[in-house]
DODREN-586904 format. One record per residue: x, y, z of N, C-alpha, C, O, CB in turn. Coordinates in steps of 0.05 Angstrom, whole numbers. Glycine has a CB too. Layout:
<atoms>
ATOM/X/Y/Z/X/Y/Z/X/Y/Z/X/Y/Z/X/Y/Z;
...
</atoms>
This chain:
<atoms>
ATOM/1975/5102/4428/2000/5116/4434/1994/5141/4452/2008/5142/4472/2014/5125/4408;
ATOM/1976/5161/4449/1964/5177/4460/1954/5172/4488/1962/5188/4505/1949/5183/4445;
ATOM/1935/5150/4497/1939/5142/4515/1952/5131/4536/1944/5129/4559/1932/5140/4513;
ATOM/1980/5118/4522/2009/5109/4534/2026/5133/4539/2049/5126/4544/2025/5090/4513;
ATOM/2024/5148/4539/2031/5173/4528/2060/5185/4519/2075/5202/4529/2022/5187/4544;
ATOM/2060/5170/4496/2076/5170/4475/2069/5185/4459/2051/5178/4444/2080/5151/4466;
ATOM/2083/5211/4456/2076/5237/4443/2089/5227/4413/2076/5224/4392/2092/5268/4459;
ATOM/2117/5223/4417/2127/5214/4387/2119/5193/4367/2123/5191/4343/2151/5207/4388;
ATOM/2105/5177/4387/2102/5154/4373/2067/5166/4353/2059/5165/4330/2100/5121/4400;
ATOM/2060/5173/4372/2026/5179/4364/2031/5206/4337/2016/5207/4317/2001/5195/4401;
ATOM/2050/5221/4341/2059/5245/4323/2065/5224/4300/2051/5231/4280/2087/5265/4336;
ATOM/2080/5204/4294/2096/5190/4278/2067/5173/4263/2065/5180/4240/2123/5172/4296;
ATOM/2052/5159/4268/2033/5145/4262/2011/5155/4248/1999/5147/4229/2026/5136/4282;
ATOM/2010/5179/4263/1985/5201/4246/2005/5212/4220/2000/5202/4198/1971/5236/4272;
ATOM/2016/5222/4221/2039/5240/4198/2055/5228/4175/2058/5236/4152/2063/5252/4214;
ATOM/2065/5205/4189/2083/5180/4170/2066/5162/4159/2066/5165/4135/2105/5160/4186;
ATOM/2048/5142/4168/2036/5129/4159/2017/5144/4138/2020/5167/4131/2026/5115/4178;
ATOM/1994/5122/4127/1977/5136/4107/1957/5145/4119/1939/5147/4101/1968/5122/4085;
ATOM/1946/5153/4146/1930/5151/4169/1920/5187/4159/1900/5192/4145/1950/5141/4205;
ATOM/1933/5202/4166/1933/5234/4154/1926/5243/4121/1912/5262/4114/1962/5244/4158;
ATOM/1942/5221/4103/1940/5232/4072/1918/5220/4071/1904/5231/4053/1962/5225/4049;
ATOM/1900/5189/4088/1879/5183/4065/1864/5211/4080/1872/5230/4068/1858/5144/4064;
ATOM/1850/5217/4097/1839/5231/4111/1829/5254/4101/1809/5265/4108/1850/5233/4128;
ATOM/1849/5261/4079/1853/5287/4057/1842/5280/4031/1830/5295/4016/1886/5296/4051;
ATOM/1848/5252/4024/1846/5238/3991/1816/5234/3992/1800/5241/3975/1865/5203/3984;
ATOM/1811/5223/4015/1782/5205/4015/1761/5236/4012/1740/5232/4000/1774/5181/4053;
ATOM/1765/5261/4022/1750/5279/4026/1731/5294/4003/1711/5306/4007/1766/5294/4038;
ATOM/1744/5289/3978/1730/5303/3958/1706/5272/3950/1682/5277/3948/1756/5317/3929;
ATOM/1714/5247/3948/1696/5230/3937/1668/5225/3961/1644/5222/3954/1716/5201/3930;
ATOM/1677/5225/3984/1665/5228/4005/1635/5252/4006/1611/5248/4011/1690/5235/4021;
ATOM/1650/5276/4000/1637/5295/4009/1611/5293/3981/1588/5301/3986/1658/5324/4015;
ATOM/1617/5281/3948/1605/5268/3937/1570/5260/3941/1548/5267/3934/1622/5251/3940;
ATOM/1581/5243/3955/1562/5222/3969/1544/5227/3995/1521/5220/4000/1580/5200/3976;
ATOM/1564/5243/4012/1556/5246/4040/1563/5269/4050/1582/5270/4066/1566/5226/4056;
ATOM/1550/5292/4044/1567/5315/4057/1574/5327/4080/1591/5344/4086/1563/5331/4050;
ATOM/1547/5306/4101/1556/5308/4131/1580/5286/4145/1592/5290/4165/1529/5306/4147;
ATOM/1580/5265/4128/1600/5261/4126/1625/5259/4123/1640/5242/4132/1597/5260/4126;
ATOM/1629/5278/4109/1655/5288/4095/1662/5314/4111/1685/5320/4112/1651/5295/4061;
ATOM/1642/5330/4123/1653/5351/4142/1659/5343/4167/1680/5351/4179/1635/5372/4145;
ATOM/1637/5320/4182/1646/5310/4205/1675/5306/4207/1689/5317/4225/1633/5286/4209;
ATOM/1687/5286/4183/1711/5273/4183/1729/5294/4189/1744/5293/4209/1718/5260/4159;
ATOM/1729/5316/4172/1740/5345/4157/1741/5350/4183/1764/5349/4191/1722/5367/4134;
ATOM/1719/5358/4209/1731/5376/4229/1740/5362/4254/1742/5374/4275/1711/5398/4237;
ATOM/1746/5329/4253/1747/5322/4260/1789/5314/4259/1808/5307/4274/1722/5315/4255;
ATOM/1784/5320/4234/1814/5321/4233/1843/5337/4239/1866/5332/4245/1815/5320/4217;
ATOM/1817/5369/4233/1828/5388/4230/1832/5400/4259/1849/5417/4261/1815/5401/4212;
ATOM/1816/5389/4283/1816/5397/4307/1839/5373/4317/1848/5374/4340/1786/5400/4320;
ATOM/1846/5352/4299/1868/5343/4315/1896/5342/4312/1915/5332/4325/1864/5323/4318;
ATOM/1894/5358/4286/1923/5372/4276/1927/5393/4295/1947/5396/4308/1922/5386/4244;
ATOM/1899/5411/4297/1920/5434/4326/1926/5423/4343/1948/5428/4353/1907/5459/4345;
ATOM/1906/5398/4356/1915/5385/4378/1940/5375/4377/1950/5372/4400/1900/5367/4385;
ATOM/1951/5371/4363/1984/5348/4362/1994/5379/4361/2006/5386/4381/1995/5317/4326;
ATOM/1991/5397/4339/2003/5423/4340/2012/5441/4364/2033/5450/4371/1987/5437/4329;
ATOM/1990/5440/4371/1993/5452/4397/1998/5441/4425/2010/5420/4425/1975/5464/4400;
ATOM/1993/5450/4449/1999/5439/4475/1979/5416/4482/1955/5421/4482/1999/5462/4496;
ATOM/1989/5392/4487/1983/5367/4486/1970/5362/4508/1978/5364/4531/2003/5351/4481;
ATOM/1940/5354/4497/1918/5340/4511/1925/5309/4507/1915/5301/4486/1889/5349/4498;
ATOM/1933/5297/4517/1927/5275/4508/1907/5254/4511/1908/5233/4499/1942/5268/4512;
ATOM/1890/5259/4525/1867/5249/4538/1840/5257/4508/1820/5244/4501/1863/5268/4575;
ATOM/1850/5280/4499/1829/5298/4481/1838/5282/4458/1821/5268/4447/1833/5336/4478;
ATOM/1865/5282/4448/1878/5264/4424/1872/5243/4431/1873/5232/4409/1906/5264/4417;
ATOM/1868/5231/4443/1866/5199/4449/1827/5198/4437/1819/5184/4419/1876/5188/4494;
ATOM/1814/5211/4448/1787/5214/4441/1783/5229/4408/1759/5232/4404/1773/5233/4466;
ATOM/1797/5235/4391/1798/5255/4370/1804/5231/4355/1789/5229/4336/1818/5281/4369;
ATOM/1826/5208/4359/1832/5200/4337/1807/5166/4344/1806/5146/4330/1871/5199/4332;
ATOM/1798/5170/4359/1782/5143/4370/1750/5156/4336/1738/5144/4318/1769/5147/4425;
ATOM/1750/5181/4346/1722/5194/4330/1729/5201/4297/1712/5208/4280/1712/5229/4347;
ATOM/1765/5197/4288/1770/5196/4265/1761/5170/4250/1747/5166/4230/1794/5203/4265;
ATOM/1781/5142/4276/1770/5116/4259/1742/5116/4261/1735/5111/4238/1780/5087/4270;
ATOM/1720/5120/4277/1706/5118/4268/1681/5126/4243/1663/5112/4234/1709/5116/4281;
ATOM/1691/5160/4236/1687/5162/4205/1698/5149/4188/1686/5147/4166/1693/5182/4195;
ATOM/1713/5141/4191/1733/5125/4163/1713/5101/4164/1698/5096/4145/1775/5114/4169;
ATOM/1714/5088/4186/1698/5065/4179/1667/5074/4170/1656/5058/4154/1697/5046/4205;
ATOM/1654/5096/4178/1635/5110/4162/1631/5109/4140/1612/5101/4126/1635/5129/4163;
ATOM/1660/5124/4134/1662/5125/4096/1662/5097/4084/1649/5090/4065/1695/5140/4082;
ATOM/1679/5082/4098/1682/5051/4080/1654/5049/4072/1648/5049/4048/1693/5019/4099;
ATOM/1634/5048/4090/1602/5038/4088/1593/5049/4054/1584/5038/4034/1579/5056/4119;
ATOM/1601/5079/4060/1582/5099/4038/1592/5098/4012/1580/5102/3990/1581/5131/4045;
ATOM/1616/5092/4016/1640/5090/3979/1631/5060/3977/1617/5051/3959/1692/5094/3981;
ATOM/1639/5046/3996/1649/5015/3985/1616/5013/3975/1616/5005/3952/1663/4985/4014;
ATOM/1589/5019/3986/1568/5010/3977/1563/5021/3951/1544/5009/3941/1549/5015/3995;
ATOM/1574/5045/3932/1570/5053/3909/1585/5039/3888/1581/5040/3864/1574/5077/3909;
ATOM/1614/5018/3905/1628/5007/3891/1627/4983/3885/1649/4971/3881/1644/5011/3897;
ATOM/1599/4967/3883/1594/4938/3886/1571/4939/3862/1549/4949/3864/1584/4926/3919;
ATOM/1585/4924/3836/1569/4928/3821/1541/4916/3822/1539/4892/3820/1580/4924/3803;
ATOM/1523/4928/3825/1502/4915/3833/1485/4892/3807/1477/4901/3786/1483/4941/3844;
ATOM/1484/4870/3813/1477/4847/3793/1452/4863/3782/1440/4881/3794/1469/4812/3808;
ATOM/1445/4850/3749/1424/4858/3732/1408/4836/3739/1415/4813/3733/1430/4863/3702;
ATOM/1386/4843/3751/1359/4817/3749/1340/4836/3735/1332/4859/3741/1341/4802/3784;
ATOM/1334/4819/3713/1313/4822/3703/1293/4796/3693/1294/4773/3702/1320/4838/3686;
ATOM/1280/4806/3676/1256/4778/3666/1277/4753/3648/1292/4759/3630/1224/4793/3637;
ATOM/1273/4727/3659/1282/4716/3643/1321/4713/3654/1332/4692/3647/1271/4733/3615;
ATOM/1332/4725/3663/1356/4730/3674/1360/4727/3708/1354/4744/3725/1362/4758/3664;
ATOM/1368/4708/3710/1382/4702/3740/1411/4710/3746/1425/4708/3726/1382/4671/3746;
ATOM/1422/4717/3765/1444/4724/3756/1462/4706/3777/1486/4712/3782/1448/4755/3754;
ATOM/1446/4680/3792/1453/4663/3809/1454/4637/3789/1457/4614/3797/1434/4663/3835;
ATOM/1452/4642/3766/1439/4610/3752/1468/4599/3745/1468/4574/3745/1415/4612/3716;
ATOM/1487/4608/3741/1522/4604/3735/1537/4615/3760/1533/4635/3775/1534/4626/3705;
ATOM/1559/4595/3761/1576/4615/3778/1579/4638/3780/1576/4654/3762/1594/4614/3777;
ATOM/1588/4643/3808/1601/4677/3807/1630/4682/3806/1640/4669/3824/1593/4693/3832;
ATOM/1644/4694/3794/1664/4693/3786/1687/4701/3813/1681/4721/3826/1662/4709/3762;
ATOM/1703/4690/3818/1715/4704/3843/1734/4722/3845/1750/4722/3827/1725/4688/3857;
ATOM/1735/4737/3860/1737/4766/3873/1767/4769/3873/1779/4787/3863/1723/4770/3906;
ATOM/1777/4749/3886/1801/4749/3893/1816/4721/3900/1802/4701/3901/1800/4764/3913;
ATOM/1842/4719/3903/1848/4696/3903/1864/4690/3929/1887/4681/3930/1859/4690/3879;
ATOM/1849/4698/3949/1853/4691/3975/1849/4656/3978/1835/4645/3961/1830/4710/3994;
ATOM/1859/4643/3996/1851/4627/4010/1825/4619/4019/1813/4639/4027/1862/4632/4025;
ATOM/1810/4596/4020/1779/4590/4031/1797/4571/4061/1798/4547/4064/1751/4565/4001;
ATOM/1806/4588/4077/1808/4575/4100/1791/4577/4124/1774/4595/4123/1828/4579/4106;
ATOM/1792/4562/4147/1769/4567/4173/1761/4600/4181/1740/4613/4184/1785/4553/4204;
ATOM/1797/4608/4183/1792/4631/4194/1781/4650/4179/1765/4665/4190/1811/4639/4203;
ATOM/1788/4653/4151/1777/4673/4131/1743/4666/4128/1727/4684/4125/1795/4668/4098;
ATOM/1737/4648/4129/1706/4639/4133/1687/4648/4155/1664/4657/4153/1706/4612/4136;
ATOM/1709/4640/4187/1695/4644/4203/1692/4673/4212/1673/4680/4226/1700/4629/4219;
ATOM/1713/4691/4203/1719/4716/4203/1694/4732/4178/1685/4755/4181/1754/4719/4196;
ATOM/1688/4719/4160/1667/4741/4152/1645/4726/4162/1630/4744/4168/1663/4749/4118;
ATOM/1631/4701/4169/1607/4698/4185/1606/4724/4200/1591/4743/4194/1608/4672/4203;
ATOM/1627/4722/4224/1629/4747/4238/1616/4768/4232/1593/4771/4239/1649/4754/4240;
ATOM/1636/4793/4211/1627/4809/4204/1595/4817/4192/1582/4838/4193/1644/4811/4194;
ATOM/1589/4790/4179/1556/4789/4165/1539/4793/4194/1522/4810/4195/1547/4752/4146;
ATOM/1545/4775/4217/1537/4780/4244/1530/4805/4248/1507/4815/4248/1555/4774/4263;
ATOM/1549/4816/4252/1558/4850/4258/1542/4871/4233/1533/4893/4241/1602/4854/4254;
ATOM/1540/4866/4215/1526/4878/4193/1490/4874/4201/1478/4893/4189/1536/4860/4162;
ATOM/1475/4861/4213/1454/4849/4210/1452/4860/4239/1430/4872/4240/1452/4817/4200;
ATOM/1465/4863/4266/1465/4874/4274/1466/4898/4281/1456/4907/4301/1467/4867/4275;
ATOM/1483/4913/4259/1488/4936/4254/1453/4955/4242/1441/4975/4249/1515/4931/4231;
ATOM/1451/4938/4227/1422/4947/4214/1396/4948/4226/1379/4965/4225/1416/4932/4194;
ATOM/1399/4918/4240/1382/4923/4273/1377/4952/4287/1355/4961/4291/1401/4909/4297;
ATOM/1394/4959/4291/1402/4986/4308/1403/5010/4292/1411/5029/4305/1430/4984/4320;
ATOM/1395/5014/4264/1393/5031/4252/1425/5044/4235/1427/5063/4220/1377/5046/4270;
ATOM/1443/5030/4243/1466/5038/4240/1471/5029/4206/1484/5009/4205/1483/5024/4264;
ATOM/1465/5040/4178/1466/5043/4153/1498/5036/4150/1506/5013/4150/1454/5072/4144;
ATOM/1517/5062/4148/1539/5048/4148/1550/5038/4150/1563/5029/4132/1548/5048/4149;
ATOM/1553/5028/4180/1572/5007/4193/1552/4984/4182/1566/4969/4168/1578/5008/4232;
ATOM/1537/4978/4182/1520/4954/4169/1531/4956/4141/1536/4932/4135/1483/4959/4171;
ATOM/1539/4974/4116/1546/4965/4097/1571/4960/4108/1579/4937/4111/1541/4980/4076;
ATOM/1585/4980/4113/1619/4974/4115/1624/4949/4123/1645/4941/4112/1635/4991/4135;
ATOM/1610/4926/4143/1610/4904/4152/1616/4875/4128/1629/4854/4125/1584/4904/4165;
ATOM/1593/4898/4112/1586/4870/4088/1603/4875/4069/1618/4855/4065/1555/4868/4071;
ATOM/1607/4892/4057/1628/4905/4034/1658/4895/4034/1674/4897/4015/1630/4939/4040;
ATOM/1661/4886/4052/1698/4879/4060/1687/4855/4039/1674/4854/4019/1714/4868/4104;
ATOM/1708/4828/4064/1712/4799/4048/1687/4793/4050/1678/4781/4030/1733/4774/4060;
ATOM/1664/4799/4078/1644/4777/4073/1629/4778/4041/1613/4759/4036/1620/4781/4097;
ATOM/1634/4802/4018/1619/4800/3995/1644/4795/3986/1646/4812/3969/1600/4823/3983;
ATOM/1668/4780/3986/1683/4784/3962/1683/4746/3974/1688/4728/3958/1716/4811/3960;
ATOM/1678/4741/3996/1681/4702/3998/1660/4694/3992/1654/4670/3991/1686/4686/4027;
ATOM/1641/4721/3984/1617/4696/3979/1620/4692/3949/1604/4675/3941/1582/4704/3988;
ATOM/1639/4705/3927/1644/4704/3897/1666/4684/3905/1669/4665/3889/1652/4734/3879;
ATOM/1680/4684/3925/1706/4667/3918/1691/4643/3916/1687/4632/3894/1734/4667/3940;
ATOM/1680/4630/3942/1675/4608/3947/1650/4597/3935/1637/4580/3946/1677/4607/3972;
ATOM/1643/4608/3913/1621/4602/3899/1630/4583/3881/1626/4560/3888/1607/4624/3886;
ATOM/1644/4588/3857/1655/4567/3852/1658/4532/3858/1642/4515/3850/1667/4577/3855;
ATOM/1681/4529/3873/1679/4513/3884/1661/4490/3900/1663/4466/3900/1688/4521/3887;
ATOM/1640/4513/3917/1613/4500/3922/1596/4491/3908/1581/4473/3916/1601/4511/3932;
ATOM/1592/4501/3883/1576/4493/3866/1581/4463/3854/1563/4452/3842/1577/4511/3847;
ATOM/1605/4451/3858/1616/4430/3850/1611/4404/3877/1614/4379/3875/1649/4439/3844;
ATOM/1605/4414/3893/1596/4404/3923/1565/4397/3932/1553/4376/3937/1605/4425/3942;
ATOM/1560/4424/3933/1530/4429/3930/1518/4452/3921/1519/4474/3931/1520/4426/3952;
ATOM/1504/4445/3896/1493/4466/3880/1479/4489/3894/1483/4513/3897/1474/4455/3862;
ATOM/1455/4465/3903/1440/4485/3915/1449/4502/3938/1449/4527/3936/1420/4475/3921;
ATOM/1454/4492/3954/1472/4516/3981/1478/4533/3970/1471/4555/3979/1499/4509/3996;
ATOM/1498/4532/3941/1513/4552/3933/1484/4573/3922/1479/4595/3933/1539/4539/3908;
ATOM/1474/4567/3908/1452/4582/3896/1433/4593/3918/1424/4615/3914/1437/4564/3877;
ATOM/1428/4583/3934/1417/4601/3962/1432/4619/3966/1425/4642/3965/1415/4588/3989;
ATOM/1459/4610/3973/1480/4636/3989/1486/4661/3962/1490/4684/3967/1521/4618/4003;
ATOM/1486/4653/3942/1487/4676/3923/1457/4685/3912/1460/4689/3888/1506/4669/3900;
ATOM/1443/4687/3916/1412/4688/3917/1407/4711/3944/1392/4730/3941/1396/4653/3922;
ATOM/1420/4705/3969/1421/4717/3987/1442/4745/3993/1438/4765/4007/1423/4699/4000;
ATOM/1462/4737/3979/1485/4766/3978/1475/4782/3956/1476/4806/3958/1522/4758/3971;
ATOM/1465/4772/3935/1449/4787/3911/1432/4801/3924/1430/4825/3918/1434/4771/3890;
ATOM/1416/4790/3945/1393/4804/3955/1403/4839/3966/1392/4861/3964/1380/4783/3982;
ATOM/1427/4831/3978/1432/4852/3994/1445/4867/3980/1445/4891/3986/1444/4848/4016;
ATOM/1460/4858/3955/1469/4879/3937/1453/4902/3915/1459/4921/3900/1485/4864/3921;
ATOM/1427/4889/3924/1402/4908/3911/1409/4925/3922/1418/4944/3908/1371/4904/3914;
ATOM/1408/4928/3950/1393/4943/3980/1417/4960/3980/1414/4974/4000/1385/4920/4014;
ATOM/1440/4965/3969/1466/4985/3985/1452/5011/3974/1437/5013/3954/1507/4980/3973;
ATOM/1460/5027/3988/1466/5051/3984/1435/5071/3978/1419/5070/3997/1489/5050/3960;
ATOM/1430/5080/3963/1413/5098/3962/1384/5076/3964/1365/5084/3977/1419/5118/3933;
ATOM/1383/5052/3953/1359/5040/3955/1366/5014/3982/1359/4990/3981/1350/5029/3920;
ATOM/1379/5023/4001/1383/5005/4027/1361/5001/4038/1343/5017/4035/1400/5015/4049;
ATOM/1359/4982/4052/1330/4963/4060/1340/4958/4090/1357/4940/4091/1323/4926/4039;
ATOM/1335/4967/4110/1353/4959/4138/1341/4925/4141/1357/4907/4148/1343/4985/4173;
ATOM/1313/4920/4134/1307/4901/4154/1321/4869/4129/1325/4846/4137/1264/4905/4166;
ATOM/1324/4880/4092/1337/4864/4085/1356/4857/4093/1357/4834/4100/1338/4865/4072;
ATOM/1380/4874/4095/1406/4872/4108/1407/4843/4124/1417/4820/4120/1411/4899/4128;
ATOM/1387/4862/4148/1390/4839/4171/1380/4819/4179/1382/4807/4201/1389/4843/4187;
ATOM/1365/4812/4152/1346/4788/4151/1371/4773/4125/1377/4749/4129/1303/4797/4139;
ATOM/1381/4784/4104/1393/4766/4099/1426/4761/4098/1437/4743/4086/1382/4762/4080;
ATOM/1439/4783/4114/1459/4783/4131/1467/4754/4145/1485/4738/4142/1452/4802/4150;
ATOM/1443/4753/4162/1437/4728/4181/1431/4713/4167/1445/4694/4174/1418/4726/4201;
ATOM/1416/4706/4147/1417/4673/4122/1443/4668/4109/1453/4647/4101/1394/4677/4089;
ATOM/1452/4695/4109/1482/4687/4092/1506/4678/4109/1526/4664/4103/1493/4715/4075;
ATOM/1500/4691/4133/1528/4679/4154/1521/4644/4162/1538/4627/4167/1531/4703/4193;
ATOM/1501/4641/4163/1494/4609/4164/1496/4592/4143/1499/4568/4149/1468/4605/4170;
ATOM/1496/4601/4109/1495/4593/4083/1522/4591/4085/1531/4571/4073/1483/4610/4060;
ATOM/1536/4604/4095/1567/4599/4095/1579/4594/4117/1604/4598/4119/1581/4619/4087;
ATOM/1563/4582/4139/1577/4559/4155/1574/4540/4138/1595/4528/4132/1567/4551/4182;
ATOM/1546/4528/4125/1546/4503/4118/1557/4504/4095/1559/4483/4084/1523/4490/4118;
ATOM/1565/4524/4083/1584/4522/4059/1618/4505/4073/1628/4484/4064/1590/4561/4045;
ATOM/1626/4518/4093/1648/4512/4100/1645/4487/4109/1665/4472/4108/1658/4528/4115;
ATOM/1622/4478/4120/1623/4452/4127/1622/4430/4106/1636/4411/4102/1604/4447/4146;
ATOM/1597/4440/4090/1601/4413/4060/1637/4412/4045/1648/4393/4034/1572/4426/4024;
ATOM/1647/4438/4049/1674/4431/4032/1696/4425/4051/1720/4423/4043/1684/4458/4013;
ATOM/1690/4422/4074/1706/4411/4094/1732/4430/4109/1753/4423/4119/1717/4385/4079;
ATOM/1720/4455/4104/1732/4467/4115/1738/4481/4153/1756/4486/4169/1727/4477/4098;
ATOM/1706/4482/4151/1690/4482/4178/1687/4459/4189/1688/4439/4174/1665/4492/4177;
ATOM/1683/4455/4215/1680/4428/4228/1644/4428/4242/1635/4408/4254/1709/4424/4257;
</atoms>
């Protein structure tokens, strides 16, 4: 909007929507966890409230709120990775040997499939490049919540596939957050976006 330069519309989007209140909500759990992250966001916001406040840059707002989404997607990485209960392995205990219970009750369609391959892509790449957050935030969405959905079901198809591909998202659910492993990520990022093509292909979803 800012770059169309549509003053009302971009005023209306930041203020009306939830775009401004999470920005405020997310700041105390945030700062938690990450406290340069939680100030980045913080002055990042706060310099674009004068900006809309005051006499309009729009070129500067257009660049202010480009550097907001990208903390937020920051934060997703650093919360969502504290929020994934991380499986108990211990001696004697697999926690791949039974189904995994599913997440949600979305759809196992092409696009929802081929859309978190994607993101696991983007995660493994992300980690490549040193990039921690955006490498969790990648994985944390659906690609960890399809690999519980579609466990299930695969297991009824093909065991083993299924037990690789949750053997492999387990792996990475060691690795979030304070004990993160970049080169796991992206070593099994990349086993898992392939474990779930051929997932989609044995259940006939993928072609």
């Amino acid at each position: 909007a800012a770059q169309s330069g549509d003053t009302e519309r971009m005023r209306t989007l930041f203020y009306t929507t939830d775009a401004h209140n999470l920005t405020h909500d997310i700041d105390r759990p945030l700062r938690q966890n990450n406290v340069d992250a939680a100030t980045r966001l913080c002055e990042h916001v706060v310099t674009l409230e004068s900006q809309i406040g005051g006499q309009l840059d729009l070129t500067a707002i257009a660049q202010q709120t480009t550097n907001i989404a990208a903390d937020l997607q920051a934060a997703r990485g650093i919360l969502a990775a504290i929020t994934i209960a991380t499986p108990v392995v211990t001696a004697g205990f697999d926690p791949c040997a039974q189904p995994l219970a599913a997440i949600t009750t979305d759809q196992l369609t092409a696009q929802r499939l081929q859309a978190a391959i994607d993101e696991l892509h983007k995660a493994a790449t992300f980690a490549q490049n040193g990039n921690q957050n955006d490498a969790q935030a990648a994985f944390v969405g659906d690609p960890h919540n399809l690999s519980h959905d579609i466990d299930g079901p695969l297991r009824t198809t093909d065991n083993s596939l299924a037990v690789k591909l949750c053997q492999s998202i387990v792996a990475i659910e060691l690795h979030l957050g304070d004990k993160y492993d970049a080169q796991i990520m992206q070593t099994e990022a990349t086993t898992a976006a392939d474990l779930i093509q051929q997932a989609g292909q044995a259940l006939g979803i993928l072609t």
